[in-house]
C-alpha positions in Angstrom: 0.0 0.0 0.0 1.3 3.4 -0.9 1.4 5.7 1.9 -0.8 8.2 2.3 -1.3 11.9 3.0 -4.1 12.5 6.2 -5.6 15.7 6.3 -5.4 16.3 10.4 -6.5 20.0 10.5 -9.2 21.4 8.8 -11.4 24.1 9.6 -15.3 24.0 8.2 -18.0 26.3 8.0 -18.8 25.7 11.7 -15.9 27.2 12.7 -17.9 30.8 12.7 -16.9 33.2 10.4 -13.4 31.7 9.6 -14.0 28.9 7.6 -15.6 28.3 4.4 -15.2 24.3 4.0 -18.6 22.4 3.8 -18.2 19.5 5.1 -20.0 17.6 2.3 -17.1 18.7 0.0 -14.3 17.7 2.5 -15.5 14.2 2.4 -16.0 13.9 -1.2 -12.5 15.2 -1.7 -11.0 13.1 0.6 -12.8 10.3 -1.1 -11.6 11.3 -4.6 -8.2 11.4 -3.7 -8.0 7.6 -1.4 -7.8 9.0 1.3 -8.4 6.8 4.2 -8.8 9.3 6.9 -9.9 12.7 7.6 -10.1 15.0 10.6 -12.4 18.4 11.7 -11.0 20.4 13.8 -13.1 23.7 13.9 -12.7 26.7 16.6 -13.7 25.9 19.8 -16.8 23.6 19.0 -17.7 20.1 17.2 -20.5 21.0 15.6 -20.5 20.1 12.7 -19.6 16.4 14.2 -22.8 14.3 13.8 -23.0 15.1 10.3 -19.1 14.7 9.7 -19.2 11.2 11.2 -22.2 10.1 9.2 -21.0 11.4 5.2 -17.7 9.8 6.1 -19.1 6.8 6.9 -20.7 6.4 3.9 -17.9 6.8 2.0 -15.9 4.4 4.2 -13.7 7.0 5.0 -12.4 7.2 9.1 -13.9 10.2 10.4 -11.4 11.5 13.3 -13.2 14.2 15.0 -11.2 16.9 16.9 -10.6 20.7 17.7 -8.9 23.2 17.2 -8.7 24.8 21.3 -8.3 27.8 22.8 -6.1 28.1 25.8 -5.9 30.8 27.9 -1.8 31.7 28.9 -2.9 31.3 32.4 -5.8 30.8 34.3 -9.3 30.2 32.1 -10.9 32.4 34.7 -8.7 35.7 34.0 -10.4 37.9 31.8 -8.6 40.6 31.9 -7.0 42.5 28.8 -3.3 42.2 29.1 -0.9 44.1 26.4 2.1 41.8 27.1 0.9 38.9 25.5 -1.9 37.0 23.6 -5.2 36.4 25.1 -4.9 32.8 24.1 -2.9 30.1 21.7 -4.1 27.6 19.9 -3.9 23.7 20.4 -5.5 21.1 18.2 -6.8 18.2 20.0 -8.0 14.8 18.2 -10.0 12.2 19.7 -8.7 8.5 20.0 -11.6 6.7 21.4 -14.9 6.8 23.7 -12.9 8.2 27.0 -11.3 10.9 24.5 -15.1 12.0 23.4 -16.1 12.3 26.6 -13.4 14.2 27.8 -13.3 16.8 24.6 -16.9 17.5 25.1 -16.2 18.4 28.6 -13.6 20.6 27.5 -15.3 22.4 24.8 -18.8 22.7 28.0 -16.2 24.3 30.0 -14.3 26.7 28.2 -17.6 28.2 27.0 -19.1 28.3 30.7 -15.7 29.1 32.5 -13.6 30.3 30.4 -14.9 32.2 27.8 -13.1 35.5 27.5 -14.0 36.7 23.2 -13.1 33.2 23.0 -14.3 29.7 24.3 -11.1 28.9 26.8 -9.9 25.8 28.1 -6.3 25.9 30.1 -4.2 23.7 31.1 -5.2 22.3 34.6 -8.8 21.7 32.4 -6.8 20.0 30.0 -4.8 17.9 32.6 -7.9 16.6 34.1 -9.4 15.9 30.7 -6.8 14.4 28.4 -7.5 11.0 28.1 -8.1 9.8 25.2 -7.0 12.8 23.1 -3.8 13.6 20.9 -2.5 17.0 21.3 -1.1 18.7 18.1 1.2 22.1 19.1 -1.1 24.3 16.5 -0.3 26.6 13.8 1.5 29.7 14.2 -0.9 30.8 17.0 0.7 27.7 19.2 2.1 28.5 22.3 5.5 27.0 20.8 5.4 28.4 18.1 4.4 32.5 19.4 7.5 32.1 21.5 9.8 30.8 18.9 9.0 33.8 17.0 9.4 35.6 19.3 13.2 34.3 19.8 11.8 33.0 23.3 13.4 28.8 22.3 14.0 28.4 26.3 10.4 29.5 27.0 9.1 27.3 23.9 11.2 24.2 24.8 9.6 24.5 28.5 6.1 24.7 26.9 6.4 21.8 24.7 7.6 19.6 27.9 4.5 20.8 29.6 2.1 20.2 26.9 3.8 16.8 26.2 3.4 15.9 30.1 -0.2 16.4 29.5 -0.9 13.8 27.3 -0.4 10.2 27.4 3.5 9.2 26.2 3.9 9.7 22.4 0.3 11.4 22.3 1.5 15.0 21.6 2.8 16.1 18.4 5.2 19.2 17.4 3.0 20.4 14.1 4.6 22.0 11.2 3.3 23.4 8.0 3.6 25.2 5.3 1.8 27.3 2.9 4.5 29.2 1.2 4.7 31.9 4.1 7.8 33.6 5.2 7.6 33.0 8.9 6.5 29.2 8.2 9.6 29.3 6.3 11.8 30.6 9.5 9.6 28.7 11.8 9.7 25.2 10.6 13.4 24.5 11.2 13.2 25.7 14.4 10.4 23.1 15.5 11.8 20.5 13.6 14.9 21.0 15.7 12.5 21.1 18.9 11.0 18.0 18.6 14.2 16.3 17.9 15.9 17.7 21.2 12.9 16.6 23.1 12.3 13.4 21.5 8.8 14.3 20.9 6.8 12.8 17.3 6.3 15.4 14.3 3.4 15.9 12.1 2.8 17.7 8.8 -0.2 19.4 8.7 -2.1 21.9 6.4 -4.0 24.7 8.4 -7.2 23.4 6.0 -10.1 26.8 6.1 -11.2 26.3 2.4 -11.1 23.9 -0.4 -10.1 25.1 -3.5 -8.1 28.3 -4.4 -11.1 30.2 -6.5 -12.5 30.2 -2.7 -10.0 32.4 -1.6 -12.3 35.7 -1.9 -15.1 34.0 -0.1 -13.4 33.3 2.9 -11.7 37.0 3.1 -14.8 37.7 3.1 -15.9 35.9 6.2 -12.3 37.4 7.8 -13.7 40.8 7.1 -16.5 40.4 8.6 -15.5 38.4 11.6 -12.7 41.8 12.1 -15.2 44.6 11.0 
């Protein structure tokens, strides 16, 4: 068998005013091109899962529901606008088995009922209580890991990735990397490549998936406009 590409991050039209994937076409693509898997990992909430779960079925393609998170830097309680740093990263987080869906739906009730500061928050005592079952991906350039890296911060980014990793069950979190033909995915990618080496922790390609073909480009600045007035 030839080895194949899995699409692991990928944003649909549920993931509100940022992507413009239907999820009907995601699983006909993936099925056009043999692939055996697919993920959805919208912003902050699965729902687009019931629906994802039954079109791939039918197409005998492995749905592999996830998220893409947001954690607050601290606390998911402080709501407080700071200047020093982001109000949150991002973290994508995949579900395994039964314990992982239970866990990621507790996560997702709880950052919107505690943590929600503009965003739906999660943070990592939540995610320490509730990460069974679930693979952690580091994120795109809104990871914690990656922020600090660009911001020259590799002591501060080495000590996040050992936290995250000691999160998650051994060999359950993942350094992502990806690129799209930007500049500071460019300068980034080495560095995290390097990272994961040092720490002995797994690496995974991703693309940060928000639309399916390039002519949909203007539809989903469209949704970015909107989403930043």
């Amino acid at each position: 068998m030839e080895p194949s590409f899995i699409h692991l991050h990928n944003h649909s039209e549920y993931s509100i005013l940022d992507g413009a994937l239907k999820i009907p076409s995601l699983i006909e693509t993936a099925y056009k091109n043999n692939m055996p898997a697919v993920a959805l990992t919208d912003h902050g909430n699965i729902f687009g899962a019931v629906g994802f779960f039954k079109q791939a079925k039918e197409k005998r393609i492995k749905p592999i529901l996830g998220c893409e998170t947001y954690v607050a830097p601290k606390s998911r309680f402080d709501k407080v606008h700071s200047q020093k740093g982001p109000g949150h990263f991002h973290l994508v987080l995949l579900v395994k088995d039964e314990k992982g869906y239970e866990n990621l739906c507790q996560l997702i009730t709880k950052s919107y009922l505690e943590g929600f500061y503009y965003r739906p928050r999660i943070d990592k005592e939540l995610l320490a209580q509730h990460s069974e079952g679930l693979i952690g991906l580091s994120g795109c350039l809104q990871g914690e890991i990656s922020r600090y890296l660009q911001e020259g911060m590799e002591e501060r980014a080495e000590g996040a990735a050992q936290e995250l990793a000691s999160l998650f069950s051994k060999g359950d979190f993942y350094i992502e990397i990806q690129d799209h033909g930007l500049d500071q995915q460019k300068k980034l990618n080495p560095l995290l490549i390097a990272l994961s080496q040092r720490l002995n922790l797994p690496l995974v390609a991703t693309n940060d998936v928000h639309y399916l073909l390039k002519d949909d480009t203007e539809s989903h600045d469209v949704l970015l406009c909107i989403q930043t007035n």
